[in-house]
Backbone as JSON, one array per atom type, in Angstrom:
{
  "sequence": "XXXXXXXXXXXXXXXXXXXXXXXXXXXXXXXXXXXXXXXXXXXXXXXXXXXXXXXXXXXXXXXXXXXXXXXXXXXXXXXXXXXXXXXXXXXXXXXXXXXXXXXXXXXXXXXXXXXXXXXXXXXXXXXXXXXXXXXXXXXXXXXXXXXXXXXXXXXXXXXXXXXXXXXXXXXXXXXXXXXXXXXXXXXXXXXXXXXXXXXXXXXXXXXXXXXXXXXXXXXXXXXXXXXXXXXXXXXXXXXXXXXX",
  "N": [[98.93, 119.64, 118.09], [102.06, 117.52, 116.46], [104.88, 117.81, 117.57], [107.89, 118.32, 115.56], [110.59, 116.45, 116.12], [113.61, 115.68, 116.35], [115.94, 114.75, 113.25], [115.41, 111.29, 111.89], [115.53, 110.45, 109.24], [116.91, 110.5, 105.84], [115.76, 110.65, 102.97], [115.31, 109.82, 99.13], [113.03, 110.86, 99.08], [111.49, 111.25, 101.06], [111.42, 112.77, 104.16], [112.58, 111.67, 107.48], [110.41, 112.39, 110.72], [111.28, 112.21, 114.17], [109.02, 112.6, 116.8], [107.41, 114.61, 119.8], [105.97, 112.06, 120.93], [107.14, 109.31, 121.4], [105.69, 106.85, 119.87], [105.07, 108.06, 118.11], [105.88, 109.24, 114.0], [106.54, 112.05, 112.36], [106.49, 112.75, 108.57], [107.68, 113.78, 105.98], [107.27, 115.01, 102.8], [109.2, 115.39, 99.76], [110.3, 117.57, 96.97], [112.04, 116.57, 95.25], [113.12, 114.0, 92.55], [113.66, 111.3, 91.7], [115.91, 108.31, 89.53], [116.84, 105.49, 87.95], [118.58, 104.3, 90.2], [119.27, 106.74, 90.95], [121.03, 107.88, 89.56], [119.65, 109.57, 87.68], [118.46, 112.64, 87.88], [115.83, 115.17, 89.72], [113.58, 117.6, 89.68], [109.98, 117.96, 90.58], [107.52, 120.07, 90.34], [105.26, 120.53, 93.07], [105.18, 117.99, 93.57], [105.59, 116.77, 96.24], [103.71, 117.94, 97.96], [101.37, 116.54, 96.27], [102.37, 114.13, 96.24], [101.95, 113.21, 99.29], [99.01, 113.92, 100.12], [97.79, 112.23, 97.82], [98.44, 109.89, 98.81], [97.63, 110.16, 101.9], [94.78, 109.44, 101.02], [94.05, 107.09, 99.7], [95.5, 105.97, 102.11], [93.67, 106.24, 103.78], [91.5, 105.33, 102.76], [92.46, 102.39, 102.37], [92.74, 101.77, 104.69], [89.91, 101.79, 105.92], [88.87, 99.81, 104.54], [90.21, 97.01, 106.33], [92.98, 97.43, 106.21], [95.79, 97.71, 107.93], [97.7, 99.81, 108.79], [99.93, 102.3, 108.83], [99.5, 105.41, 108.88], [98.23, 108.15, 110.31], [97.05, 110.73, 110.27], [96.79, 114.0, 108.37], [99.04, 116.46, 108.24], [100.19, 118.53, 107.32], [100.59, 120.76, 104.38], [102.42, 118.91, 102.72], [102.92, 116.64, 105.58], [102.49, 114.32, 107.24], [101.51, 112.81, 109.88], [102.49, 109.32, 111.59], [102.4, 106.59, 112.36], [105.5, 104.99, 114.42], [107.27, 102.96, 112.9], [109.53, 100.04, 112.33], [111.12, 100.09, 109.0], [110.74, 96.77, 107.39], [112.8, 95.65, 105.47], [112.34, 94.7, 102.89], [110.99, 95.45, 99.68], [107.57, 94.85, 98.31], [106.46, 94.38, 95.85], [103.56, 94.2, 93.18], [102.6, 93.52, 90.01], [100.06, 93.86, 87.47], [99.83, 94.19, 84.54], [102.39, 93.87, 81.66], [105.39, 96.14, 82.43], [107.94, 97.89, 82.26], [110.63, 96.81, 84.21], [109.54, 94.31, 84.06], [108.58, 93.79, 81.73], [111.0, 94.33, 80.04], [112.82, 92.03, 80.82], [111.26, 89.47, 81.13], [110.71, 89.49, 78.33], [108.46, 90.55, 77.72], [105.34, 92.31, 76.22], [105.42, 96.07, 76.9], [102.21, 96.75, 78.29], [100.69, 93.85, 77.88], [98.88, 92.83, 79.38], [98.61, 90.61, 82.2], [98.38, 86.88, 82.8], [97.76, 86.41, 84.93], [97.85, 88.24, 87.92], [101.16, 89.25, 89.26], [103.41, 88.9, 92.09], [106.27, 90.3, 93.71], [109.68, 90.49, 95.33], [111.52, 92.17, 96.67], [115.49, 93.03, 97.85], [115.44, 95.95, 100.03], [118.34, 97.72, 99.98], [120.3, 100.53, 99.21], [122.82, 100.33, 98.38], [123.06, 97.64, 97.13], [121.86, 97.83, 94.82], [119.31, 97.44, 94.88], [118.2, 94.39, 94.55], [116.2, 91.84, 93.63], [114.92, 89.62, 95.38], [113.26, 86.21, 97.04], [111.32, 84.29, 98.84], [113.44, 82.27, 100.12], [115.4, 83.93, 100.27], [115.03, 85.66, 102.16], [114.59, 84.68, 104.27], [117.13, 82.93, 104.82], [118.37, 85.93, 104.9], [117.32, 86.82, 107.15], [115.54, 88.59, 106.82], [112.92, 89.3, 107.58], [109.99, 87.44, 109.5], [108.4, 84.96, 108.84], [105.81, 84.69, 109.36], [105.28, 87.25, 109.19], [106.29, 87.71, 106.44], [103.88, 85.95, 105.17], [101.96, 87.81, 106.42], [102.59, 90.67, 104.81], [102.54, 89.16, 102.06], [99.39, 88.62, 101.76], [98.63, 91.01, 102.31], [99.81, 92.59, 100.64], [98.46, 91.48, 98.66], [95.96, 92.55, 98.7], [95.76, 94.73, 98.82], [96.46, 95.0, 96.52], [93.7, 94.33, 94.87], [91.51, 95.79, 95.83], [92.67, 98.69, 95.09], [93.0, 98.67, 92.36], [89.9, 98.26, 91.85], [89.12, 100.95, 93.0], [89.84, 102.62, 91.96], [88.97, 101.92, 89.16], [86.33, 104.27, 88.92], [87.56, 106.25, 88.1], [88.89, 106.17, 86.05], [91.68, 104.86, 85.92], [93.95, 102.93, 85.73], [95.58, 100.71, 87.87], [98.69, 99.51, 86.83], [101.03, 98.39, 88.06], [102.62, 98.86, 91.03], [104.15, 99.82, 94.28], [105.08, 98.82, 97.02], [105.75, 98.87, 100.74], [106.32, 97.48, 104.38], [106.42, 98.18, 107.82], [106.78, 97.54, 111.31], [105.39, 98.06, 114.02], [104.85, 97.78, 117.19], [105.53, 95.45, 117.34], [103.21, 95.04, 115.36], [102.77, 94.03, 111.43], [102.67, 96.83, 109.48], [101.29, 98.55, 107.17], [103.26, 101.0, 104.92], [105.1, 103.68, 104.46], [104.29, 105.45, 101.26], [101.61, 105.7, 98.97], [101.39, 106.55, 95.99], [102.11, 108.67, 92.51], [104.91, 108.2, 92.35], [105.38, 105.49, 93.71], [103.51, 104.08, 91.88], [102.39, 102.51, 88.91], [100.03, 104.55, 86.84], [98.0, 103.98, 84.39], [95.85, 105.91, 82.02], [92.73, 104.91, 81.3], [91.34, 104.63, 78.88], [93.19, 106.12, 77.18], [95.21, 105.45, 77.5], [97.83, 107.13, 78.37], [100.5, 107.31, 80.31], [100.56, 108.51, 83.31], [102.4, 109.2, 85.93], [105.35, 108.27, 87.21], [106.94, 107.11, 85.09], [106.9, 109.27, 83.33], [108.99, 111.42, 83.94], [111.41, 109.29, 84.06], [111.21, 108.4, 81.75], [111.39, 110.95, 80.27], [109.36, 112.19, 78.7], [108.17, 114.18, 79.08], [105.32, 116.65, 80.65], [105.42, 115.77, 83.06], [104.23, 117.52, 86.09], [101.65, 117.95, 85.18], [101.11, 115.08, 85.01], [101.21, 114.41, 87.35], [99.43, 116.0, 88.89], [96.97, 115.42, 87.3], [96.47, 113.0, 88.35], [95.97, 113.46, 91.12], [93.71, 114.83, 91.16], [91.75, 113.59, 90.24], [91.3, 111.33, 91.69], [91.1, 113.25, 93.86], [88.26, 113.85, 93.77], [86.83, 111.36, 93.04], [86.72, 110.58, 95.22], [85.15, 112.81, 96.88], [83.01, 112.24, 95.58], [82.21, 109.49, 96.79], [81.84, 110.12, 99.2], [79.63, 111.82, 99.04], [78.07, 109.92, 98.28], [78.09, 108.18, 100.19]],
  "CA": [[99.83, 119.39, 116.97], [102.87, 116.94, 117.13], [106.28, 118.8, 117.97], [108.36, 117.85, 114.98], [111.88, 116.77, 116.61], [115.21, 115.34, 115.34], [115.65, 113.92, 111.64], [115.78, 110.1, 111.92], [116.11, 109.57, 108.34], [116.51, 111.34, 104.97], [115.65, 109.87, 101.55], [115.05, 110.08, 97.8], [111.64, 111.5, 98.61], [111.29, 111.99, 102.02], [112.17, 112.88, 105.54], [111.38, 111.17, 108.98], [111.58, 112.94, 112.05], [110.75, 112.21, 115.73], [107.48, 113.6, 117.71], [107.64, 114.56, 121.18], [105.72, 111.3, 120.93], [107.89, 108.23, 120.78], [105.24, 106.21, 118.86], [104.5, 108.3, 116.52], [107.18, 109.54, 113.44], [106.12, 112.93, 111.59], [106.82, 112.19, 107.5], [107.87, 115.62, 105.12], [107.65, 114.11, 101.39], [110.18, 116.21, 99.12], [110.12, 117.9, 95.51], [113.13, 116.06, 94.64], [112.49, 112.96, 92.28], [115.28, 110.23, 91.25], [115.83, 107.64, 88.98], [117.68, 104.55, 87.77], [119.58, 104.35, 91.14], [119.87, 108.15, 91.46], [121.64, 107.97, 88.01], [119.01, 110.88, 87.23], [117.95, 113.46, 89.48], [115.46, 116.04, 89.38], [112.58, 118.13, 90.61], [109.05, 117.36, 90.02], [106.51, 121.0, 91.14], [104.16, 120.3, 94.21], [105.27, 116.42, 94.54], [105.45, 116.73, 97.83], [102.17, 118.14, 98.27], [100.81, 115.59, 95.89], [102.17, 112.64, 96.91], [101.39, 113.69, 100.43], [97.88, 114.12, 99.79], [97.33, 110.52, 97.19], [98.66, 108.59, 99.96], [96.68, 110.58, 103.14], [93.73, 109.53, 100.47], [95.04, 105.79, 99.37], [95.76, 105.24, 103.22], [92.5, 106.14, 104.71], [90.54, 104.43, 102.07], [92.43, 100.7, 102.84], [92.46, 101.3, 106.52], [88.61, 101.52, 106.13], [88.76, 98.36, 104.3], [90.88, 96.6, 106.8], [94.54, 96.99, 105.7], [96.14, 98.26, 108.83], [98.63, 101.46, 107.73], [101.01, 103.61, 109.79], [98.7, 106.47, 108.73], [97.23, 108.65, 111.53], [96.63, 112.53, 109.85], [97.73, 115.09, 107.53], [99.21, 117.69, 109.07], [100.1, 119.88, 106.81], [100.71, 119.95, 102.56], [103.32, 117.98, 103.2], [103.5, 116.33, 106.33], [101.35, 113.37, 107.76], [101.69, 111.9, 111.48], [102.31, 108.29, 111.17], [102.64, 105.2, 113.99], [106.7, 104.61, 114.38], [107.54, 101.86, 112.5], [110.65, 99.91, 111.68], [110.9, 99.59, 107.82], [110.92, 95.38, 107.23], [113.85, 95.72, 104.35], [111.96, 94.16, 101.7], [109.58, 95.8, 99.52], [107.0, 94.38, 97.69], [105.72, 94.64, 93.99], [102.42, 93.9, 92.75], [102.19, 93.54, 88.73], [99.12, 93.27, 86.85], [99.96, 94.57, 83.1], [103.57, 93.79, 81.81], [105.93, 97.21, 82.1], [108.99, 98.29, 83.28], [111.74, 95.78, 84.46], [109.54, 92.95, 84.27], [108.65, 93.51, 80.33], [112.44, 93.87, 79.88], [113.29, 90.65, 81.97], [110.68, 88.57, 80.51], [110.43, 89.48, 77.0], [106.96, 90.81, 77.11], [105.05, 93.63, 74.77], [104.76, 96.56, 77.62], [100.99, 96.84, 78.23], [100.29, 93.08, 77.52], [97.89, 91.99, 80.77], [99.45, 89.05, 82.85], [97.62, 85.96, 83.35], [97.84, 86.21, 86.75], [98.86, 89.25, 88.93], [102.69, 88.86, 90.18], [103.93, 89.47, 93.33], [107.69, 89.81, 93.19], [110.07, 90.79, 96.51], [113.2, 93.06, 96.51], [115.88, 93.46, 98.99], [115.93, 97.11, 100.32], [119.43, 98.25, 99.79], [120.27, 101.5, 98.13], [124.01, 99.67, 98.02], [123.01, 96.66, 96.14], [120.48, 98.09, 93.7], [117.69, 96.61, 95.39], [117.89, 93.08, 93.69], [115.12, 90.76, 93.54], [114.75, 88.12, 96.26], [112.3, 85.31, 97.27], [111.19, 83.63, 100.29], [114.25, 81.49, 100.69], [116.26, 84.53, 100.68], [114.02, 86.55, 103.1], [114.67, 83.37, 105.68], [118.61, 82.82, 104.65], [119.01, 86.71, 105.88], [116.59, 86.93, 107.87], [115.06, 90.27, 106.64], [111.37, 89.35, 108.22], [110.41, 86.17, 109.62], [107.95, 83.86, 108.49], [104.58, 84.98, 109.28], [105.3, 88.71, 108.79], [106.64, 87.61, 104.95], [102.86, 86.1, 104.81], [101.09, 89.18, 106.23], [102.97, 91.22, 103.68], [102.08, 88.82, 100.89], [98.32, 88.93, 102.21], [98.31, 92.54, 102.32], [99.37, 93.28, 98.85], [97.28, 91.23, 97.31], [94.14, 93.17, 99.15], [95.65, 96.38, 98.27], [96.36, 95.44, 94.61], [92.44, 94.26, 94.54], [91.23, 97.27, 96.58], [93.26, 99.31, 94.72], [91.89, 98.44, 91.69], [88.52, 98.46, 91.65], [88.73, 101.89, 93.72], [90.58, 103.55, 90.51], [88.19, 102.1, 87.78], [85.64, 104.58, 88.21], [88.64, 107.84, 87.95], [89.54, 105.74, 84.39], [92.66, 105.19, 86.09], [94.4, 101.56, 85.39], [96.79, 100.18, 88.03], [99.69, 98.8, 86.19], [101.97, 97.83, 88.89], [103.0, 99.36, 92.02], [105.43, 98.65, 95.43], [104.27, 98.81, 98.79], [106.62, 99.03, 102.11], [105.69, 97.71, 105.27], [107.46, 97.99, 108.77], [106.77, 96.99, 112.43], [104.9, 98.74, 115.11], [104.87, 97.03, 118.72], [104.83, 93.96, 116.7], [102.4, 93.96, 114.21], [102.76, 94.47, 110.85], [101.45, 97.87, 108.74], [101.63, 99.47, 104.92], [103.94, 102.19, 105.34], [105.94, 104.41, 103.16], [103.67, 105.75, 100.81], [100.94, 105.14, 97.39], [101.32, 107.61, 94.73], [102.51, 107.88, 90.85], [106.46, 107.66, 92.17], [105.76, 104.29, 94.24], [102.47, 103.15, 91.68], [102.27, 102.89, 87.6], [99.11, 104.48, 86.42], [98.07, 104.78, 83.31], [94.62, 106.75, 81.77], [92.11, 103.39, 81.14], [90.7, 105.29, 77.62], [94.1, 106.98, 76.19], [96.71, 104.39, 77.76], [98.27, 108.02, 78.98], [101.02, 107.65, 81.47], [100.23, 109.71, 84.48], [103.38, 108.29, 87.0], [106.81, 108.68, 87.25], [107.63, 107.08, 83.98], [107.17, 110.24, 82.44], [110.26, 111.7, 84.68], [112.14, 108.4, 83.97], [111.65, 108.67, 80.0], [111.71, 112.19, 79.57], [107.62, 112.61, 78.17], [107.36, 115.47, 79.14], [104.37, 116.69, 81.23], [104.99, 115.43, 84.46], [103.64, 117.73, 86.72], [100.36, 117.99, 84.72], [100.0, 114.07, 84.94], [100.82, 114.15, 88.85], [98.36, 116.76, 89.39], [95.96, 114.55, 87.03], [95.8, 111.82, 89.27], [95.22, 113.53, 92.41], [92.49, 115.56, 90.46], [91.28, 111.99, 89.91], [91.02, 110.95, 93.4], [89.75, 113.94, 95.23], [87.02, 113.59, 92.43], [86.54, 110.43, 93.31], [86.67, 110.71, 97.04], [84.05, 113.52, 97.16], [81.67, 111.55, 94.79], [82.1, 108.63, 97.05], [81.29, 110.55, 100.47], [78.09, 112.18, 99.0], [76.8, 109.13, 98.04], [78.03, 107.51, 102.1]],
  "C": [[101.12, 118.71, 117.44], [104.19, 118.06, 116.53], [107.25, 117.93, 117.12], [110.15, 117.9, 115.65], [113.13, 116.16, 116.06], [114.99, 114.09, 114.14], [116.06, 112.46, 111.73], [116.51, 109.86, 110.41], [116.1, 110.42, 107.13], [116.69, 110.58, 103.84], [115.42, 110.43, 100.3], [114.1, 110.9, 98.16], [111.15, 111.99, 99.85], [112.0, 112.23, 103.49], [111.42, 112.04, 106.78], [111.74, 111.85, 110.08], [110.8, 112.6, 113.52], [109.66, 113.21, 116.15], [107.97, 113.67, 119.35], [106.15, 112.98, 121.95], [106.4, 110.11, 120.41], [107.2, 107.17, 119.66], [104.55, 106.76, 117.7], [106.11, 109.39, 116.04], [106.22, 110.79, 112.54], [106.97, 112.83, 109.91], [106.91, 113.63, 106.61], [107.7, 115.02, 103.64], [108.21, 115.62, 100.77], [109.67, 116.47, 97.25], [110.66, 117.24, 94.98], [112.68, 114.31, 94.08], [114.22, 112.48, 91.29], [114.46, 109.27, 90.7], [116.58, 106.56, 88.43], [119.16, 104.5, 88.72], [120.27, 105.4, 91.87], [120.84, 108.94, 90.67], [121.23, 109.73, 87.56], [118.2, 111.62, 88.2], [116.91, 114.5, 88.56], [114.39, 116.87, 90.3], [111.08, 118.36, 90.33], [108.39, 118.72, 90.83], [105.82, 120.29, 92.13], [104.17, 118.91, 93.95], [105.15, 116.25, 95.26], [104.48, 117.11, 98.35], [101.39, 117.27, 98.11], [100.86, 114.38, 96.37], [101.66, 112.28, 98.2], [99.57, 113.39, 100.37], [97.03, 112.71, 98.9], [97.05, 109.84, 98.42], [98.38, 108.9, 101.75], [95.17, 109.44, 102.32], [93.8, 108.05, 100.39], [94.69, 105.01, 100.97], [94.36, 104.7, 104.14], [91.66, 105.04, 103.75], [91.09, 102.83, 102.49], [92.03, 100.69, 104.09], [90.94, 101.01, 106.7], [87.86, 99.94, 105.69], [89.37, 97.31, 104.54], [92.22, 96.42, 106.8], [94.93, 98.44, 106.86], [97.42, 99.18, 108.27], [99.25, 102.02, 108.98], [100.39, 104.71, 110.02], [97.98, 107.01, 110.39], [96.49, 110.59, 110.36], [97.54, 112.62, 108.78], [97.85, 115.77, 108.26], [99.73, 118.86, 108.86], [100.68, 120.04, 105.27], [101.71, 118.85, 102.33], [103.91, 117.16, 103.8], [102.45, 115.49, 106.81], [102.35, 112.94, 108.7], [101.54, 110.83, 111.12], [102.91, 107.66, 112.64], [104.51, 105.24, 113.55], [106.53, 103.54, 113.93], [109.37, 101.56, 112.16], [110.76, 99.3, 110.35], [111.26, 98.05, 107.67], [111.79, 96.12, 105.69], [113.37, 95.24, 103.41], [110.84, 94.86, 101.27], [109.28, 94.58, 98.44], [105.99, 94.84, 96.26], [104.63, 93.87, 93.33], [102.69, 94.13, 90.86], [101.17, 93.18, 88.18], [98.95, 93.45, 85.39], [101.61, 94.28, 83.28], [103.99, 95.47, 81.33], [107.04, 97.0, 82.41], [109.59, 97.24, 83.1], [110.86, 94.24, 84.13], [108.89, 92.87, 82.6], [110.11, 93.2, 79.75], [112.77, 92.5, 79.98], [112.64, 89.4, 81.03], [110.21, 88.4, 78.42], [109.36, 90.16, 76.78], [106.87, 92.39, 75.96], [104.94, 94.83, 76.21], [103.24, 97.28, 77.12], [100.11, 95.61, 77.79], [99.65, 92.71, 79.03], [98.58, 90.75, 80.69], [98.03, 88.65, 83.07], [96.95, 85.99, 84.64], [98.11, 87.8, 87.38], [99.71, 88.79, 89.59], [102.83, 89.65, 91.34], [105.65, 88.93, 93.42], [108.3, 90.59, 94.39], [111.53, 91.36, 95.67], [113.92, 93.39, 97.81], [115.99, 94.78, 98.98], [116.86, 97.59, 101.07], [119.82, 99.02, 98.58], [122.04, 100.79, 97.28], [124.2, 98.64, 96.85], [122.37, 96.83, 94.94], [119.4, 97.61, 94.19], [117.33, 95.46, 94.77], [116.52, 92.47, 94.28], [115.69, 89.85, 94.3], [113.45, 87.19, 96.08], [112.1, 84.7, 98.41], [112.6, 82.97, 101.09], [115.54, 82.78, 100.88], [116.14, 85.36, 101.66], [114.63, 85.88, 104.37], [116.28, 83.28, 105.51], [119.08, 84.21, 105.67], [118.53, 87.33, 106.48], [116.31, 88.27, 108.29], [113.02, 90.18, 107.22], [111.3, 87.47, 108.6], [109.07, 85.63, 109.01], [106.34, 84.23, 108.35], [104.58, 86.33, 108.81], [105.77, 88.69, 107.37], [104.92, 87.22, 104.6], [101.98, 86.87, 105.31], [101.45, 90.05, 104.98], [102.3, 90.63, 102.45], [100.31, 88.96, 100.97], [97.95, 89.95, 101.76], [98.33, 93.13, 100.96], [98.35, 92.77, 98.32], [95.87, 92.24, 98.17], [94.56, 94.13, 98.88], [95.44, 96.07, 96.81], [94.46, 94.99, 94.33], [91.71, 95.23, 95.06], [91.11, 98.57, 95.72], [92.42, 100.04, 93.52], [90.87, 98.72, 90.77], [88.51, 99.99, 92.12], [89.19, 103.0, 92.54], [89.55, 103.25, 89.28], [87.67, 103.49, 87.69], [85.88, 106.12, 87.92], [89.27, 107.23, 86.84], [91.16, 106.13, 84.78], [93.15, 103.45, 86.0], [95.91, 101.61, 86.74], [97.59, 99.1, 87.45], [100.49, 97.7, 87.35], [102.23, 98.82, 90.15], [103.91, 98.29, 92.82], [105.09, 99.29, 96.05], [105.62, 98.55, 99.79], [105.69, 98.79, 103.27], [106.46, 97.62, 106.63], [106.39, 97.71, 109.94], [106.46, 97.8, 113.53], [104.78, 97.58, 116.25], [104.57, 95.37, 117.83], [104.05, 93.36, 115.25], [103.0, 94.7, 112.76], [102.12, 95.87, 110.05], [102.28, 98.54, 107.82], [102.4, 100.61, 105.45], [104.26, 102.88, 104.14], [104.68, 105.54, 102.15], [102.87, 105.19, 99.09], [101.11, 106.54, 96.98], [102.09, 107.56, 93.08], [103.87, 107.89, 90.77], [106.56, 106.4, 92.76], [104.98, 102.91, 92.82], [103.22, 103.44, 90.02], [100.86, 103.2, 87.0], [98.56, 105.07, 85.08], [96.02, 105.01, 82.8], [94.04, 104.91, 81.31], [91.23, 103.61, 79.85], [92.05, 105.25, 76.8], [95.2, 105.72, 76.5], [97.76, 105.24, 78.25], [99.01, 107.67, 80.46], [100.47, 108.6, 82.49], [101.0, 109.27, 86.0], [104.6, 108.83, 86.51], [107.78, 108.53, 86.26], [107.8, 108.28, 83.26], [108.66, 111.24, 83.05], [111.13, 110.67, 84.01], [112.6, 108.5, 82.53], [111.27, 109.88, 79.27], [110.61, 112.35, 78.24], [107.55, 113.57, 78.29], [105.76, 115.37, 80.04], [104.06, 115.86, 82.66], [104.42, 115.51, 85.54], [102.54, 117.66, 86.47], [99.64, 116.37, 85.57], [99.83, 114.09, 86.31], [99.67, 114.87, 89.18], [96.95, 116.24, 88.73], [95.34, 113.43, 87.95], [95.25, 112.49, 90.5], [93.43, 114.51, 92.19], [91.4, 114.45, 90.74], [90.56, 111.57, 91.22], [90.19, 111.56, 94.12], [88.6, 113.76, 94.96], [86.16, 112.62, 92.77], [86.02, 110.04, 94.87], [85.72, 110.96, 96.87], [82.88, 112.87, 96.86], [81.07, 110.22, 95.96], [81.54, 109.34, 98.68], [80.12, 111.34, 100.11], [77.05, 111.38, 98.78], [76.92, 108.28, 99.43], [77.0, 108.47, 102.91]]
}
């Protein structure tokens, strides 16, 4: 077992802390759930179990389908061993239904299907709000360089198609999600975590939130839906390793 040692980092959602292994970082995910900048705070039951547990589930499934991940173990309801990485400052946002900021922004109906699936970049700064960038601003302040901006773009798109298809048959709809990826000896890999505070998922029958919006706009039934999705998953998992 790795020897959990001093707290590198502490966040909205989780903790990082040193191993008596320099390349690897032990990850704690937290109850505590925020919103519009930290505007709204709160505490979501067994999040930290859950999200823990999606994104052990999430991780292993891309890594098997080539999307290299930080991921090594779970190690305990809360705690997964992961490769050291250094977070690349930009995350990345996958859209494939209009919601959220980018129905706002653009006018749309939320829940109108995009033409296309978007891929849209944000600087990560809790200071600035996390604005929206683009390539030329990526290169201006030279928050990743050039090829590691197109692994990233690469990578989402194979998660958001991955993704997916791997949710149809748990009648689970990815809306949108954001992905994090940082820097091990070099190469790029998915970090951070998938679950319904990074993803948007909604029921693919009822149109049923089951994500963080329901925290955000005060629905009601939050823990239910978190504990829906991972219901969803293991469900899904198991089905899928009896028929491997």
């Amino acid at each position: 077992m790795p020897v959990k040692g001093e707290l590198l980092y502490e966040g909205k959602a989780k903790r990082v802390y040193r191993t008596d292994d320099p390349d690897h970082y032990l990850v704690e995910f937290k109850d505590e759930a925020t919103a519009f900048d930290g505007l709204k705070k709160g505490t979501i039951a067994r999040k930290g179990e859950i999200n823990t547990r999606l994104s052990a589930l999430f991780f292993q499934m891309l890594a098997g389908r080539g999307i290299p991940t930080h991921f090594i173990e779970q190690t305990g309801p809360r705690e997964m061993l992961v490769r050291a990485v250094d977070i690349i400052p930009v995350e990345v946002v996958a859209r494939n239904i209009a919601a959220g900021s980018l129905a706002k922004r653009l006018g749309l109906a939320e829940g109108e299907p995009l033409k296309r699936p978007v891929l849209e970049f944000y600087y990560k700064s809790d200071e600035l709000h996390d604005p929206m960038i683009n390539n030329y601003h990526i290169a201006a302040l030279e928050l990743a360089a050039g090829d590691q901006v197109e692994a990233m773009e690469g990578y989402a798109w194979k998660v958001n198609e991955l993704l997916t298809e791997f949710l149809k048959p748990a009648n689970l709809v990815l809306v949108d999600f954001k992905l994090e990826f940082g820097l091990h000896h070099g190469q790029v890999l998915l970090a951070d975590e998938i679950s319904p505070d990074t993803c948007r998922f909604w029921d693919s029958t009822s149109g049923e939130k089951l994500d963080k919006d329901r925290f955000r706009r005060d629905l009601g039934g939050v823990e239910d839906a978190y504990e829906e999705v991972l219901r969803r998953v293991e469900r899904l998992c198991l089905n899928l390793e009896s028929v491997g």
